[in-house]
C-alpha positions as CSV (number, residue, x, y, z in Angstrom):
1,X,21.7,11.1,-18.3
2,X,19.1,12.0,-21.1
3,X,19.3,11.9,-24.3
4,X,21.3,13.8,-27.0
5,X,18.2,15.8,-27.6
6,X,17.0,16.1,-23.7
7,X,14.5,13.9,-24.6
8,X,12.7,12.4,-23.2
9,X,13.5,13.8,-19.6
10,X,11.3,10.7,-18.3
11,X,9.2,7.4,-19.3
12,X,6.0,7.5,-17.8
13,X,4.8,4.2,-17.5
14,X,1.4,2.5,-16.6
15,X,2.1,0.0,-14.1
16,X,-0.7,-3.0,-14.8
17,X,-0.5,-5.0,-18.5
18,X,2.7,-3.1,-19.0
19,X,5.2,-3.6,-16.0
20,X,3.5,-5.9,-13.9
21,X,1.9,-9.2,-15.5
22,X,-2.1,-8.5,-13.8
23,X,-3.5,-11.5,-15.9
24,X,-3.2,-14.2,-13.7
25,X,-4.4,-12.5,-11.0
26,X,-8.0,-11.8,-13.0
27,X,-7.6,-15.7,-14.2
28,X,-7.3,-17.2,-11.4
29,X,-9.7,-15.2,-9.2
30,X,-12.3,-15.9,-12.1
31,X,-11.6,-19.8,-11.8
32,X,-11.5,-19.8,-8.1
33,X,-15.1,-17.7,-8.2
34,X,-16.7,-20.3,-10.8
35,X,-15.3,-22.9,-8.8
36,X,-16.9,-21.6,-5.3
37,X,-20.2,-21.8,-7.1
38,X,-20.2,-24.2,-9.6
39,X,-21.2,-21.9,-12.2
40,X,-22.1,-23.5,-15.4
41,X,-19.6,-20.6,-17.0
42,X,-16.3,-20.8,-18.7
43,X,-13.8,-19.0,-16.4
44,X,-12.1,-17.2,-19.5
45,X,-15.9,-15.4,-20.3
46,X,-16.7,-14.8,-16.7
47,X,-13.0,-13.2,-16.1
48,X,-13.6,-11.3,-19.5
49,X,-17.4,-9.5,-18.4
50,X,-16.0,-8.9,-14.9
51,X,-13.0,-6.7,-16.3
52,X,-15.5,-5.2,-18.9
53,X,-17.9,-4.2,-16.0
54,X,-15.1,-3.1,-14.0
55,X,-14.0,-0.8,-17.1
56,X,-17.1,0.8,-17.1
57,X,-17.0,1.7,-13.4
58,X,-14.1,2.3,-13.5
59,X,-14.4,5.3,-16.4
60,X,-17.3,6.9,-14.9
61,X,-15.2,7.8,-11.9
62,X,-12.3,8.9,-14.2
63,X,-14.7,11.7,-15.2
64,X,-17.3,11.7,-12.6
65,X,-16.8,11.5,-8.7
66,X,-14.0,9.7,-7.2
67,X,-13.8,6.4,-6.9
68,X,-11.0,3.7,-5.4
69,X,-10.4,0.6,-7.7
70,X,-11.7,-2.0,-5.1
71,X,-15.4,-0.7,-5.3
72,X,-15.4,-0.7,-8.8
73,X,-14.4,-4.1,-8.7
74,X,-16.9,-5.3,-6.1
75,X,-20.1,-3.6,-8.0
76,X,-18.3,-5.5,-11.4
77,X,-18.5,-8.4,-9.6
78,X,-21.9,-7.9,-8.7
79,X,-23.4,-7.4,-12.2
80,X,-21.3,-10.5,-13.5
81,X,-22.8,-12.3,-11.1
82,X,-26.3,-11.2,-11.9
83,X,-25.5,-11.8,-15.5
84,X,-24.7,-15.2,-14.6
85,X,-28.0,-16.0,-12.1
86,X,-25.3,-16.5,-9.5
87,X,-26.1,-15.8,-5.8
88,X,-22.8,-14.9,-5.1
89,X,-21.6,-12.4,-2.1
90,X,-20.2,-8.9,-3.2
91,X,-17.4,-9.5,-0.9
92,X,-15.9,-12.5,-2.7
93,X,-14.0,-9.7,-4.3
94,X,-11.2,-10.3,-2.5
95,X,-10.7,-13.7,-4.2
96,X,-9.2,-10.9,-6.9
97,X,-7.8,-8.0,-4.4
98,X,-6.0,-11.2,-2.2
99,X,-3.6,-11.9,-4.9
100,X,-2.1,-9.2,-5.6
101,X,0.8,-10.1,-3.7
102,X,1.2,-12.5,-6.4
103,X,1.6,-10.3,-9.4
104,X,4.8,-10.3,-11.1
105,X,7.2,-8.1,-13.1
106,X,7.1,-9.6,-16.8
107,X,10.6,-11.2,-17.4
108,X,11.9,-8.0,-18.4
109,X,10.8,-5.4,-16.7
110,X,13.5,-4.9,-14.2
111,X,17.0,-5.3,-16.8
112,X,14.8,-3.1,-19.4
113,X,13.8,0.0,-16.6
114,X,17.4,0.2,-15.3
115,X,18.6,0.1,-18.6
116,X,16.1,3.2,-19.5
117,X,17.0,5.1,-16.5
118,X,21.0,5.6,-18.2
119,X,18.6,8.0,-20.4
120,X,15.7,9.2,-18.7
121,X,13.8,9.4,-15.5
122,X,11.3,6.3,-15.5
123,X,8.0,6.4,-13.8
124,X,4.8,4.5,-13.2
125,X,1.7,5.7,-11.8
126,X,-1.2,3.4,-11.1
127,X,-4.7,3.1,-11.2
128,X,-4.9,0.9,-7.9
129,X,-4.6,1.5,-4.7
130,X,-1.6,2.7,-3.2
131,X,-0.7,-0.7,-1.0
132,X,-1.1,-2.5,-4.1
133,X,1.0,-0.7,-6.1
134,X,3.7,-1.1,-3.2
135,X,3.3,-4.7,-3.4
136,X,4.6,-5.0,-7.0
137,X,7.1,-2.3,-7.4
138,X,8.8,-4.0,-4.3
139,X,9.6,-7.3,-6.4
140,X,11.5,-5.1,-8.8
141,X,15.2,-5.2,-9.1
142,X,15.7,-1.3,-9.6
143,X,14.1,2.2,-8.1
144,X,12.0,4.2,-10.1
145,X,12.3,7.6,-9.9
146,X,8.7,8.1,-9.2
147,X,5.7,5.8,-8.2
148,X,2.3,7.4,-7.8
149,X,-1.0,6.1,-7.7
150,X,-4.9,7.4,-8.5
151,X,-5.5,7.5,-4.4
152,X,-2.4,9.8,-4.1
153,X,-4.3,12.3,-5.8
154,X,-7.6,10.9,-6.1
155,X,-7.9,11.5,-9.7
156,X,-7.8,8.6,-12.5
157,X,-6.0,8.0,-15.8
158,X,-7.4,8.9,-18.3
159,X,-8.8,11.5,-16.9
160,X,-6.4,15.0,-18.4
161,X,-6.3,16.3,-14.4
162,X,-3.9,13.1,-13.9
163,X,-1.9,12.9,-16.4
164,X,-1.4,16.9,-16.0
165,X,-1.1,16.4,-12.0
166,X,1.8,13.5,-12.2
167,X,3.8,16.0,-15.0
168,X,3.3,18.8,-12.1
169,X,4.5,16.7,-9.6
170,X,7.6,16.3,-11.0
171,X,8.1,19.6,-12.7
172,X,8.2,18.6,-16.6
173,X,5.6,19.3,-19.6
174,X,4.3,17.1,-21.8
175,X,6.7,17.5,-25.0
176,X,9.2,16.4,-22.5
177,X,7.9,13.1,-21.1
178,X,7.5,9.8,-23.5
179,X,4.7,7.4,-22.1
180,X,4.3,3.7,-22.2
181,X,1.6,1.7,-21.9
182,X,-0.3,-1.1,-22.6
183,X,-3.8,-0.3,-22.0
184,X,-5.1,0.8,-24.8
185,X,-7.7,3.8,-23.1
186,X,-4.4,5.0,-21.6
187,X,-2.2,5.0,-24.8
188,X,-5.2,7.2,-26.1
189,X,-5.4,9.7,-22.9
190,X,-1.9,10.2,-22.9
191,X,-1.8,11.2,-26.8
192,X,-4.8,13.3,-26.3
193,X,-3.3,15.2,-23.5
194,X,-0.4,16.0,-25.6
195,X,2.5,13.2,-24.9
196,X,4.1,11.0,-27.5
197,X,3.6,7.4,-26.7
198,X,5.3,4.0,-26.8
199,X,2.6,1.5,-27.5
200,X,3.0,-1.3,-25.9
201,X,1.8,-4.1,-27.9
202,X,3.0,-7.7,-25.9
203,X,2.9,-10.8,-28.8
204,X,0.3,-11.9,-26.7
205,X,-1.4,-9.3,-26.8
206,X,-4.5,-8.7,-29.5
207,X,-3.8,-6.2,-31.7
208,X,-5.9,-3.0,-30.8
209,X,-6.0,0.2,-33.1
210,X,-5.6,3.4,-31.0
211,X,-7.6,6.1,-32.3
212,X,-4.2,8.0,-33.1
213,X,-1.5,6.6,-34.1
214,X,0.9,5.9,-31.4
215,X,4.7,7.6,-32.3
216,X,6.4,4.3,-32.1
217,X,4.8,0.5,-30.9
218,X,7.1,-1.9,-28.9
219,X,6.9,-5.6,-27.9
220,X,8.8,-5.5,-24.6
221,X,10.2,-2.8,-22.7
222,X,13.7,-4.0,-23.7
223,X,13.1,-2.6,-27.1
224,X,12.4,0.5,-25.8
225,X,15.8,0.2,-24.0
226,X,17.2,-0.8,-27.5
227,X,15.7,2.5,-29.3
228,X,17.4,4.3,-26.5
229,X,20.2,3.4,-26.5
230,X,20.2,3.8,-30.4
231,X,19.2,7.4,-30.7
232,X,15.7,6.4,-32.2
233,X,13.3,8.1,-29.7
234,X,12.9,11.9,-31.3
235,X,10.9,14.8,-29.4
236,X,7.9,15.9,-30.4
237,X,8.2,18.8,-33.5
238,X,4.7,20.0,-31.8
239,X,2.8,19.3,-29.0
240,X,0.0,20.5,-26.6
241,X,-3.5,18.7,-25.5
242,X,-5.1,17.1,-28.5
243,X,-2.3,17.5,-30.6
244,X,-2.8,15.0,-33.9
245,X,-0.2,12.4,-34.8
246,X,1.4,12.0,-37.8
């Protein structure tokens, strides 16, 4: 059932930092890797350049060629482990990709969703590979209405072509879908293409200025099932790709 205003006709939700708790999968393959080698290196730092690395990589093949997730973590790997003077083996890798059987919902995920799904459709679309992304949605206690991943259509957030491709998909527009996210490169794409956004701000979380002002920031996806419920999420008065937030 939507909303008194038919809006939004879905939540489109990044899956990673904003569904599914990825952290302790980074920590822990970062301790097991400094552990492996006895690297004189605090596990926090050496988790923190390996995601940065992995960031770059990862956004040159947003809007460059295609690439999957798992070689953009290998060649991360590689340059942390140069940073470090570590003879290390590309391939240990896997000591991240092998737990990700072990990443959880946050606490909330699955009430707050099924909650949101009274209102709207709810989606989540990944940048991971698909077999991964099955992983985690299976330890959910509800259905979304939609899972997609960058593999699916080889294209990653926040490249324009997938947000555009996932609205196509499913047959809406931007002034009709709300996004979520934690990530703060995603909040960004997604606002830039055109969507309103739900910033998803966790009190763990360090604060991180978008460069637009998201339309409303959250601290768990039950409040977004509160504001819901309330009335409190409005459509957009205009929209379209790059339109500026108030």
């Amino acid at each position: 059932m939507p909303g008194t205003d038919d809006y939004p006709k879905a939540i489109f939700y990044d899956s990673k930092t904003t569904i599914f708790d990825w952290d302790d999968q980074w920590n822990r393959a970062a301790s097991e890797l400094v552990d492996k080698y006895d690297a004189d290196v605090d596990p926090a730092e050496f988790r923190s350049h390996w995601g940065k690395y992995m960031a770059g990589y990862f956004l040159t093949a947003a809007f460059g060629e295609y690439r999957d997730l798992n070689p953009c973590i290998r060649d991360a790997l590689v340059d942390t482990f140069n940073r470090y003077g570590i003879d290390g083996d590309p391939e240990d890798y896997t000591h991240f990709t092998d737990l990700y059987d072990t990443v959880q919902p946050f606490d909330e995920a699955s009430d707050a969703l099924e909650r949101q799904q009274q209102y709207a459709e709810v989606w989540t679309f990944s940048n991971v590979e698909s077999r991964y992304l099955e992983m985690m949605v299976d330890k959910l206690d509800m259905e979304p209405d939609y899972v997609g991943t960058m593999e699916d259509i080889e294209a990653i957030k926040p490249s324009p072509y997938a947000y555009r491709t996932v609205l196509e998909q499913n047959g809406y527009t931007a002034d009709e879908v709300l996004y979520c996210a934690a990530p703060i490169f995603d909040v960004n794409g997604a606002m830039a293409y055109g969507m309103q956004c739900a910033y998803l701000n966790r009190p763990e979380q360090a604060w991180q200025d978008p460069q637009r002002d998201p339309q409303y920031v959250i601290s768990d996806l039950t409040e977004l099932a509160d504001m819901l419920e309330d009335g409190e999420i409005s459509a957009p008065e205009r929209s379209g790709p790059g339109r500026r937030a108030e």
